[in-house]
C-alpha positions as a Markdown table, in Angstrom:
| # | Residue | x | y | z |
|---|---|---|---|---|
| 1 | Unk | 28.4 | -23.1 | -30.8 |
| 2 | Unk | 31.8 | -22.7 | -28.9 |
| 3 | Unk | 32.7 | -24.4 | -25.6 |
| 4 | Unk | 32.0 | -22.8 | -22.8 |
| 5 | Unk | 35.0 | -21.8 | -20.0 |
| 6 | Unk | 35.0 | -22.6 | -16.7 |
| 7 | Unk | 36.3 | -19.5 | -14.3 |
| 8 | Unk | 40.0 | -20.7 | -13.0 |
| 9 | Unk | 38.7 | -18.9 | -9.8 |
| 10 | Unk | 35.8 | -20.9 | -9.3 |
| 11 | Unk | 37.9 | -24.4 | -10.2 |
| 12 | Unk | 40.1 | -24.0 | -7.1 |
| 13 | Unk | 37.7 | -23.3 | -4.8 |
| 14 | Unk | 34.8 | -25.1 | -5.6 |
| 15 | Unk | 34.4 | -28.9 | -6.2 |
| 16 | Unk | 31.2 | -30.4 | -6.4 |
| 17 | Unk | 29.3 | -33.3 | -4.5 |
| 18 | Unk | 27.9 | -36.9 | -6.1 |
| 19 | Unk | 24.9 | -35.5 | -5.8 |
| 20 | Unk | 25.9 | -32.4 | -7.6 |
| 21 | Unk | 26.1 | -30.2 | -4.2 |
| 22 | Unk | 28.8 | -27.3 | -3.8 |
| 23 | Unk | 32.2 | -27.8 | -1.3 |
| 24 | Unk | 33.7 | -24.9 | 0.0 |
| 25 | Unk | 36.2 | -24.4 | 2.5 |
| 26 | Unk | 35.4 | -22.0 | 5.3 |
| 27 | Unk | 36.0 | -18.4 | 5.1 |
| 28 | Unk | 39.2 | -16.7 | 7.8 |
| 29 | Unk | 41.2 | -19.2 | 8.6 |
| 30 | Unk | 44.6 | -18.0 | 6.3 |
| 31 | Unk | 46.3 | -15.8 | 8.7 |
| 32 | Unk | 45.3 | -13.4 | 12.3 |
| 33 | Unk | 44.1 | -16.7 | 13.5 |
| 34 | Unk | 45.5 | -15.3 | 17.4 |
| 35 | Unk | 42.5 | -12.6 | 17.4 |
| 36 | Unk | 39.8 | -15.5 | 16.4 |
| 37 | Unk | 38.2 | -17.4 | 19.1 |
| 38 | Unk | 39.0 | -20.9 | 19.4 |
| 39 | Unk | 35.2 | -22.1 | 18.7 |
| 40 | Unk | 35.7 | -20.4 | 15.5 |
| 41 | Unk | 38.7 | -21.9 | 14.7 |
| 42 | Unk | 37.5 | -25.4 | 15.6 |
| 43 | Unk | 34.1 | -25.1 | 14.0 |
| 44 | Unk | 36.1 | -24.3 | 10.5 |
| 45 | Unk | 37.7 | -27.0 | 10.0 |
| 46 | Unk | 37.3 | -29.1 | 6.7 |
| 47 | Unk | 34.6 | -27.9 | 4.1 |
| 48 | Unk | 31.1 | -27.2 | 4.5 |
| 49 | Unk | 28.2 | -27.1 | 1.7 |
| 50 | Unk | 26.9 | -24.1 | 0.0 |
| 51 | Unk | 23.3 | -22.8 | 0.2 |
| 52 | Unk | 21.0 | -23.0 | -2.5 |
| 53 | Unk | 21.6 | -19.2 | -3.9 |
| 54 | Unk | 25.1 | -19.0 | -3.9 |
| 55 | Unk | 25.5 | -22.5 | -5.6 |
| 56 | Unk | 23.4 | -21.3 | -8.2 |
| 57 | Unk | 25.9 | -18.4 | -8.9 |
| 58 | Unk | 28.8 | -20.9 | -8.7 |
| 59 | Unk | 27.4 | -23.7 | -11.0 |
| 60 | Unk | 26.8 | -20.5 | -14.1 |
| 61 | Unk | 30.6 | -20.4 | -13.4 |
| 62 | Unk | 31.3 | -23.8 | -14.3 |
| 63 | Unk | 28.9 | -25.0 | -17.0 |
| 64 | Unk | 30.5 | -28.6 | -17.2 |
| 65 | Unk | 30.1 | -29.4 | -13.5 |
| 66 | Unk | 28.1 | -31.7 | -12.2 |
| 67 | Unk | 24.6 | -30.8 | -12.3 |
């Protein structure tokens, strides 16, 4: 059986945890940052974890990731 390929999407966006958890940066903070709040702003800062569901999408998209 052939190899499987990881999505080059999913590569740049996504890294995953020790404990085989999905990192993601936060959404809305590339550009129009004057018309969000500065909560907002503060609060996205750095990466946050994905939930269960979607990080069960993302690991089918890279199949040699860290389970």
């Amino acid at each position: 059986m052939p190899k499987m390929k990881t999505k080059s999407s999913v590569k740049k966006r996504f890294r995953t945890t020790g404990t085989g958890k999905i990192i993601v940066g936060y959404a809305g903070k590339r550009h129009m940052l004057r018309r969000r709040s500065k909560t907002m702003k503060r609060n996205a800062r750095g990466t946050q974890v994905l939930c269960a569901s979607d990080a069960k999408i993302i690991r089918s998209f890279m199949p040699y990731g860290r389970k």
